[in-house]
PDB file of N, CA, C and O in Angstrom:
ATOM      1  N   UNK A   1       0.820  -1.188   0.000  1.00  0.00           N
ATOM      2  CA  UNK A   1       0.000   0.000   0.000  1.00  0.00           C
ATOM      3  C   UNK A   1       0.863   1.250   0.000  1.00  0.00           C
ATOM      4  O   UNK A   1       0.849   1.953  -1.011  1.00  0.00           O
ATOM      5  N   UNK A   2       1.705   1.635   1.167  1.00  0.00           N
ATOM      6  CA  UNK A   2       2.544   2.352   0.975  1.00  0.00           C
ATOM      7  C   UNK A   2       3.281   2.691  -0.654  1.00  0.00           C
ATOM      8  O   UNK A   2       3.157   3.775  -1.225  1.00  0.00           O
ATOM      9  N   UNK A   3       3.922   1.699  -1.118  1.00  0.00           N
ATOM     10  CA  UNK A   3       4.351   1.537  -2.413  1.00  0.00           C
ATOM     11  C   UNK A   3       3.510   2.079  -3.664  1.00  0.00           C
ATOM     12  O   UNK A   3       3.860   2.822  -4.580  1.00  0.00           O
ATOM     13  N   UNK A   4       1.941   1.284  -3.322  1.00  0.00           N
ATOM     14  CA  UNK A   4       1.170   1.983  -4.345  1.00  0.00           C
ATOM     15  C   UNK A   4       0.981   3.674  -3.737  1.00  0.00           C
ATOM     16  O   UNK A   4       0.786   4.655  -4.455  1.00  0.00           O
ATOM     17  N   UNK A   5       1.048   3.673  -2.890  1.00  0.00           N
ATOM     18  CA  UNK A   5       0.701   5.699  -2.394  1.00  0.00           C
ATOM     19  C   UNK A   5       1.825   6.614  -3.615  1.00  0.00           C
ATOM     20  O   UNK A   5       1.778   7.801  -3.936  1.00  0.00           O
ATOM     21  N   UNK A   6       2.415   5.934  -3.905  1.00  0.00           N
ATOM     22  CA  UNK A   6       3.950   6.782  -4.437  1.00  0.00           C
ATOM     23  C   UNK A   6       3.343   7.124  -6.179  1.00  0.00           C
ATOM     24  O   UNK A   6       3.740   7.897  -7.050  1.00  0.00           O
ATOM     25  N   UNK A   7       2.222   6.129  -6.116  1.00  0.00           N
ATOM     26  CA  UNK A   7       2.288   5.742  -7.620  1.00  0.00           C
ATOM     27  C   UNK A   7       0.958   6.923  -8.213  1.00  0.00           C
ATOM     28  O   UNK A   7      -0.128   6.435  -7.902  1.00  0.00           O
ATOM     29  N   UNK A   8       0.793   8.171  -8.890  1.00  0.00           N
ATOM     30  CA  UNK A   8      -0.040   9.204  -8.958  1.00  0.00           C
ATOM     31  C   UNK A   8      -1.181   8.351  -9.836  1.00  0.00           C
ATOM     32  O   UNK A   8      -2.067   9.200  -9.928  1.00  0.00           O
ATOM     33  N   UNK A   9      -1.748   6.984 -10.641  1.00  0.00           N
ATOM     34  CA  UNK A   9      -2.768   6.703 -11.065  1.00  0.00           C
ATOM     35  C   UNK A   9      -3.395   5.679 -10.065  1.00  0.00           C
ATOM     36  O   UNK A   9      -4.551   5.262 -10.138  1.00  0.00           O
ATOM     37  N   UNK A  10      -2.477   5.333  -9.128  1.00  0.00           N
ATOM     38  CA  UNK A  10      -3.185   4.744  -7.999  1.00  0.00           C
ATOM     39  C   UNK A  10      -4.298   5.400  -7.165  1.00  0.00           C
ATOM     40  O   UNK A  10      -3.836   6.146  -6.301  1.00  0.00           O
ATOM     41  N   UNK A  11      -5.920   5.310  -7.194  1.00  0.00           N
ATOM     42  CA  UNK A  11      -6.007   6.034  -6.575  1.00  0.00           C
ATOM     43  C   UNK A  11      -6.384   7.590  -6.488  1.00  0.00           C
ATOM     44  O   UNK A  11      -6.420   8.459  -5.616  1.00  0.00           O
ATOM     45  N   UNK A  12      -6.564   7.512  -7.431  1.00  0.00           N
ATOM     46  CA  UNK A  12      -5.881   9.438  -7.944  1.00  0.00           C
ATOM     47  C   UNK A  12      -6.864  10.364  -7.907  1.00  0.00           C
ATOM     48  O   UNK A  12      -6.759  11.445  -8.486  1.00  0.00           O
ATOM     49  N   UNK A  13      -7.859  10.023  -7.246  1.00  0.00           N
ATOM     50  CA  UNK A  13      -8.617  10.817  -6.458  1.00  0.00           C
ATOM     51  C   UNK A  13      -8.539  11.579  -4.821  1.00  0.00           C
ATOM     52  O   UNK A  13      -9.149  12.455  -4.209  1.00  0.00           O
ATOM     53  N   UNK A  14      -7.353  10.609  -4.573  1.00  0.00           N
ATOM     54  CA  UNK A  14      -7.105  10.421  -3.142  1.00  0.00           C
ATOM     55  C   UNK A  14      -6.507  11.181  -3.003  1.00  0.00           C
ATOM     56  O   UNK A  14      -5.656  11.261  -3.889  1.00  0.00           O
ATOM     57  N   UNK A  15      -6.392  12.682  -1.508  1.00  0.00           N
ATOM     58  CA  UNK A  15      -5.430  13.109  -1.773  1.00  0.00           C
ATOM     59  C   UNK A  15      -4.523  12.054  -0.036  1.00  0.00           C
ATOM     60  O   UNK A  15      -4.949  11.626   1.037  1.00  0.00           O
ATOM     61  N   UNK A  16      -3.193  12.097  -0.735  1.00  0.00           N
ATOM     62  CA  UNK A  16      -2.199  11.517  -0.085  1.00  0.00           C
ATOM     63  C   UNK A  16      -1.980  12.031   1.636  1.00  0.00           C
ATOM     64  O   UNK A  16      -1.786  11.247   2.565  1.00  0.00           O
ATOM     65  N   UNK A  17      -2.066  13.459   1.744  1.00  0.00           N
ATOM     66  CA  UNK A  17      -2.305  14.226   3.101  1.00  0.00           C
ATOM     67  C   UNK A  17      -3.252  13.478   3.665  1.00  0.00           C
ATOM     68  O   UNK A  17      -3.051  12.931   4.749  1.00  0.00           O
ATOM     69  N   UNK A  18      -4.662  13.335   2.849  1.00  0.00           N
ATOM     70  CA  UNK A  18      -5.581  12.756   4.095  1.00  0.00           C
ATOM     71  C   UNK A  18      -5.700  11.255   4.727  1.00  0.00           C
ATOM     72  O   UNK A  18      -6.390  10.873   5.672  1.00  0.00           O
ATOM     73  N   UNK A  19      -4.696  10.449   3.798  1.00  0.00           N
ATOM     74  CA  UNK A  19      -4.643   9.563   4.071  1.00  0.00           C
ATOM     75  C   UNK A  19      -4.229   9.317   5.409  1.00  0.00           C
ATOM     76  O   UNK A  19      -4.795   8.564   6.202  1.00  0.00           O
ATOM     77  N   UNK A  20      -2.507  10.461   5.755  1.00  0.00           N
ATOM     78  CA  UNK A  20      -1.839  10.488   6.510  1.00  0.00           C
ATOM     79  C   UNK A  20      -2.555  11.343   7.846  1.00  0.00           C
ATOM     80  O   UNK A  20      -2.282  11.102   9.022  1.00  0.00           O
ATOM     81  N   UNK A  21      -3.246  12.087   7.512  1.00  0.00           N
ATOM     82  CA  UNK A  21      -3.464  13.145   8.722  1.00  0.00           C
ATOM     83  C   UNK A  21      -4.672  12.957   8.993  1.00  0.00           C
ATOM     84  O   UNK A  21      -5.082  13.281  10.107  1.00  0.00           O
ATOM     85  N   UNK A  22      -5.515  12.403   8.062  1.00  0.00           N
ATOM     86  CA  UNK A  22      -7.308  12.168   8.975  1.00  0.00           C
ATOM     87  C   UNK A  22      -7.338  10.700   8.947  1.00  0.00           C
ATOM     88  O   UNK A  22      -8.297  10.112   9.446  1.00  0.00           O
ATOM     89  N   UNK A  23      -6.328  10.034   8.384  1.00  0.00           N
ATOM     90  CA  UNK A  23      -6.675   8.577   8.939  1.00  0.00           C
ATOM     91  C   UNK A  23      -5.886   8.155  10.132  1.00  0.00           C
ATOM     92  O   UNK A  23      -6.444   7.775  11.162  1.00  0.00           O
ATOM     93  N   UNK A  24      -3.958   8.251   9.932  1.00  0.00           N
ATOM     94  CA  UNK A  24      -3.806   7.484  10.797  1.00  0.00           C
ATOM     95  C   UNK A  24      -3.533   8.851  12.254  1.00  0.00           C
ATOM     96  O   UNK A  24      -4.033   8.662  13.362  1.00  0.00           O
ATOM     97  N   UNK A  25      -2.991   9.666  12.052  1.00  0.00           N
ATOM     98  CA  UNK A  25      -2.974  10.965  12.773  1.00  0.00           C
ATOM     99  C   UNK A  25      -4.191  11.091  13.781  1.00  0.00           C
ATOM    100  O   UNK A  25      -4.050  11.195  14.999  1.00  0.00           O
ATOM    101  N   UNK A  26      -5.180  11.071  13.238  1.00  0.00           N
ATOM    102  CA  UNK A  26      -6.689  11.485  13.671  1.00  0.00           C
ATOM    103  C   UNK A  26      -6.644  10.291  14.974  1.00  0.00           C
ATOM    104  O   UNK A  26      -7.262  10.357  16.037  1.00  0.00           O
ATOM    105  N   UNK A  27      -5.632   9.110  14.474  1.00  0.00           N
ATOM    106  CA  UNK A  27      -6.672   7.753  14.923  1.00  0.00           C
ATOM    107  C   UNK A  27      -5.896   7.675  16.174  1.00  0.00           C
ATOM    108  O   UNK A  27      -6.248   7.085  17.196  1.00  0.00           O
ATOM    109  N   UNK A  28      -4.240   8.669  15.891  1.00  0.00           N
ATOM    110  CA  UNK A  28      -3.185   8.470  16.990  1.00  0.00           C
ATOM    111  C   UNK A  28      -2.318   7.475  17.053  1.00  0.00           C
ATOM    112  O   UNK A  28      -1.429   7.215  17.865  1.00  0.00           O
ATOM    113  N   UNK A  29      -2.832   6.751  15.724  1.00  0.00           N
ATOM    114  CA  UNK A  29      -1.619   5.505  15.234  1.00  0.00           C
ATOM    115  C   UNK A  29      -0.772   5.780  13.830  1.00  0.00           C
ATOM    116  O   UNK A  29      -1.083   6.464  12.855  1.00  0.00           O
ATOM    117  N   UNK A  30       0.484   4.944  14.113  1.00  0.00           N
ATOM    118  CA  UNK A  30       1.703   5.329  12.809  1.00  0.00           C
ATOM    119  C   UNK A  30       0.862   4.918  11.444  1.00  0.00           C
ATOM    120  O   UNK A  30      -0.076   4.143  11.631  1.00  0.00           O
ATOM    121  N   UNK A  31       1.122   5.389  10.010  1.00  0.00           N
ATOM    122  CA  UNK A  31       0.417   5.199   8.993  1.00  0.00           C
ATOM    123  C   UNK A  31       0.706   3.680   8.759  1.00  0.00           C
ATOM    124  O   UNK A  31      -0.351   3.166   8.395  1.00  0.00           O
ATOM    125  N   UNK A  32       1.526   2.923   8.808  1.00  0.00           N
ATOM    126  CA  UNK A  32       2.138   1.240   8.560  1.00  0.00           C
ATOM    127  C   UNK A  32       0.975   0.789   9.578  1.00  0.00           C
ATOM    128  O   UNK A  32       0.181  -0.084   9.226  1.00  0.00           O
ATOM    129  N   UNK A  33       0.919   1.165  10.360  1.00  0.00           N
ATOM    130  CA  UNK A  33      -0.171   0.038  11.523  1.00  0.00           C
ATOM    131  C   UNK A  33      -1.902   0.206  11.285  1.00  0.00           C
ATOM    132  O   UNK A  33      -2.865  -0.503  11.579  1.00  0.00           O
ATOM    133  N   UNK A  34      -1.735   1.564  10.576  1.00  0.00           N
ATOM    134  CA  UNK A  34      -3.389   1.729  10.431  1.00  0.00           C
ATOM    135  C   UNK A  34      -3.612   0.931   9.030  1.00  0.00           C
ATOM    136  O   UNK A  34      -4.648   0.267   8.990  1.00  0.00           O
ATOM    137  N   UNK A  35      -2.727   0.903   7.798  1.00  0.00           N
ATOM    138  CA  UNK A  35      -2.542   0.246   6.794  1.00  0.00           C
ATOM    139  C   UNK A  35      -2.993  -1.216   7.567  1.00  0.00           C
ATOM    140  O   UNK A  35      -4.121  -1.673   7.380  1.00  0.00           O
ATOM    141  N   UNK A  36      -2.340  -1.668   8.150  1.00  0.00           N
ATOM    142  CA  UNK A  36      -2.265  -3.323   8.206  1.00  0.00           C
ATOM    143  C   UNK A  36      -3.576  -3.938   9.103  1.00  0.00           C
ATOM    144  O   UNK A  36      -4.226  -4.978   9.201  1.00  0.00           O
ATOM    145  N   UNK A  37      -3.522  -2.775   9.603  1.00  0.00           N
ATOM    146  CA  UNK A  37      -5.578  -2.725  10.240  1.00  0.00           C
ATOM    147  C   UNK A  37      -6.329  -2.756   9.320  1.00  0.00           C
ATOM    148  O   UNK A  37      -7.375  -3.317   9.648  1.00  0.00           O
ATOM    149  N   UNK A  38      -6.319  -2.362   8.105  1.00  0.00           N
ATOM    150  CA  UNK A  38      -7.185  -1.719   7.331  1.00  0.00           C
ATOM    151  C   UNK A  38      -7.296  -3.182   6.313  1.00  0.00           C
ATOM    152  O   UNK A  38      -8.314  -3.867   6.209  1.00  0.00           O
ATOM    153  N   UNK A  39      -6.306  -3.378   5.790  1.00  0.00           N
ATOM    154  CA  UNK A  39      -6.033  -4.594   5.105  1.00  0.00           C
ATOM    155  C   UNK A  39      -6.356  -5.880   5.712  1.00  0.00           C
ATOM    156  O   UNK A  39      -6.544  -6.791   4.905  1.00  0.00           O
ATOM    157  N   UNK A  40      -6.480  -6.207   7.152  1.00  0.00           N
ATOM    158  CA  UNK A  40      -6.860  -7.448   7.441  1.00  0.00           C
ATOM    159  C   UNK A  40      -8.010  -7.252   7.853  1.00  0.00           C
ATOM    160  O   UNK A  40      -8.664  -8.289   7.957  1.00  0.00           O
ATOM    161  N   UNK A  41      -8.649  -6.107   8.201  1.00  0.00           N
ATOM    162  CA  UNK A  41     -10.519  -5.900   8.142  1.00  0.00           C
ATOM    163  C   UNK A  41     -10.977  -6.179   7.195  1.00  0.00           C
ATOM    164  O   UNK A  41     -12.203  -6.087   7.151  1.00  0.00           O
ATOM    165  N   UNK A  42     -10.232  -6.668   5.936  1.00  0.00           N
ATOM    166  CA  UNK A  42     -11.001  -6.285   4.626  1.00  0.00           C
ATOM    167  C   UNK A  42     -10.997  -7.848   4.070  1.00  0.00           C
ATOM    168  O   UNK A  42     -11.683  -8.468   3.257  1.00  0.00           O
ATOM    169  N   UNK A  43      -9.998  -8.129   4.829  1.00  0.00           N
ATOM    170  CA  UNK A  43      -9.691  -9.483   3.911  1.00  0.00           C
ATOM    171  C   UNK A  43     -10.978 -10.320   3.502  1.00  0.00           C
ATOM    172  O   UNK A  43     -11.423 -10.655   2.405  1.00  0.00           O
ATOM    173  N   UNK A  44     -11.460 -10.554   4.973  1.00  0.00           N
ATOM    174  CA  UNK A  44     -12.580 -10.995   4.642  1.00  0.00           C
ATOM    175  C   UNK A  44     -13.855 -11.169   3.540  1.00  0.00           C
ATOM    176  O   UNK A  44     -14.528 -12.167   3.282  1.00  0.00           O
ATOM    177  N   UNK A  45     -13.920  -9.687   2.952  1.00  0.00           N
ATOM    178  CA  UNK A  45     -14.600  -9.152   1.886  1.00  0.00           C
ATOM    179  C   UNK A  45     -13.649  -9.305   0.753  1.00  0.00           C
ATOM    180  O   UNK A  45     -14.339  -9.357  -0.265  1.00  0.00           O
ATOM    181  N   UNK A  46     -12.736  -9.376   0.535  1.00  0.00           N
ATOM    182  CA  UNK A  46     -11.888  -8.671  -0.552  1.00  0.00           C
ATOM    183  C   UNK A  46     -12.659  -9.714  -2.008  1.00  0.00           C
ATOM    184  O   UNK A  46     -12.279  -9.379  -3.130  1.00  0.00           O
ATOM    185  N   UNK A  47     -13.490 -10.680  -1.933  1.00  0.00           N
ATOM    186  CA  UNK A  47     -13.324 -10.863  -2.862  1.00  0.00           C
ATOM    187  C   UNK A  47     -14.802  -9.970  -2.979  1.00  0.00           C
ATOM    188  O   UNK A  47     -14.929  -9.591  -4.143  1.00  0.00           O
ATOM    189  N   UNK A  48     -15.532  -9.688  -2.428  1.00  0.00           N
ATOM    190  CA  UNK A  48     -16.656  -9.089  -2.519  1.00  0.00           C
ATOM    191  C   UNK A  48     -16.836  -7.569  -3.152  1.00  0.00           C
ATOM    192  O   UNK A  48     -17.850  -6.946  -3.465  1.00  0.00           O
ATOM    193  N   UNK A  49     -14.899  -7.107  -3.230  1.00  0.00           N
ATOM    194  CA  UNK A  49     -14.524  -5.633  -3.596  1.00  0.00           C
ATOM    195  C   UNK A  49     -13.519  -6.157  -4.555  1.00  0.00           C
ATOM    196  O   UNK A  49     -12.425  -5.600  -4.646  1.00  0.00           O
ATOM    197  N   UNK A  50     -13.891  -7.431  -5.441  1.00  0.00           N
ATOM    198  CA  UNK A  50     -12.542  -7.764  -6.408  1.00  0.00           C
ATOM    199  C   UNK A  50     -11.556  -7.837  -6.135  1.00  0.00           C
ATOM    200  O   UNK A  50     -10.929  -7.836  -7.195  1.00  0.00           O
ATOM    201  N   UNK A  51     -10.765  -7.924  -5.178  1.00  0.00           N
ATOM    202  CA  UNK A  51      -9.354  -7.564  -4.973  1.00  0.00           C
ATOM    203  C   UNK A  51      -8.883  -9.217  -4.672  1.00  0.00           C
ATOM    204  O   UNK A  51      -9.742 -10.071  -4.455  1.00  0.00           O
ATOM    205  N   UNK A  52      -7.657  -9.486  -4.687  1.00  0.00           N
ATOM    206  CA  UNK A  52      -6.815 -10.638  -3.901  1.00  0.00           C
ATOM    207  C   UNK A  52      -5.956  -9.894  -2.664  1.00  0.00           C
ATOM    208  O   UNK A  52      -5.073  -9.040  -2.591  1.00  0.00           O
ATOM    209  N   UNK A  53      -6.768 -10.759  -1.694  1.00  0.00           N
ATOM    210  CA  UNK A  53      -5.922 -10.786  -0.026  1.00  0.00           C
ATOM    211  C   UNK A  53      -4.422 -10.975   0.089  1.00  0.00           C
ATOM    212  O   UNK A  53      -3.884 -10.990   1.197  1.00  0.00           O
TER     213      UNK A  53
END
């Protein structure tokens, strides 16, 4: 995830600040730990949002 953040068609609605400052900032956790929260909440669904876990 990080990796794709770097990438400007990843996404590219997103702006990159809010990722950092109203997600993990807001939450009071480092951006790597709210990522890996975020990703194993999902797993569950992922095929339900197309993606591979």
């Amino acid at each position: 995830m990080r990796k794709k953040m770097k990438d400007k068609a990843f996404a590219r609605s997103v702006r990159r600040e809010d990722l950092i400052n109203e997600g993990a900032i807001d939450l009071g956790v480092e951006l790597d730990e709210h990522i890996r929260f975020v990703t194993e909440a999902l797993k569950p669904v992922a095929h339900k949002l197309g993606v591979n876990p």
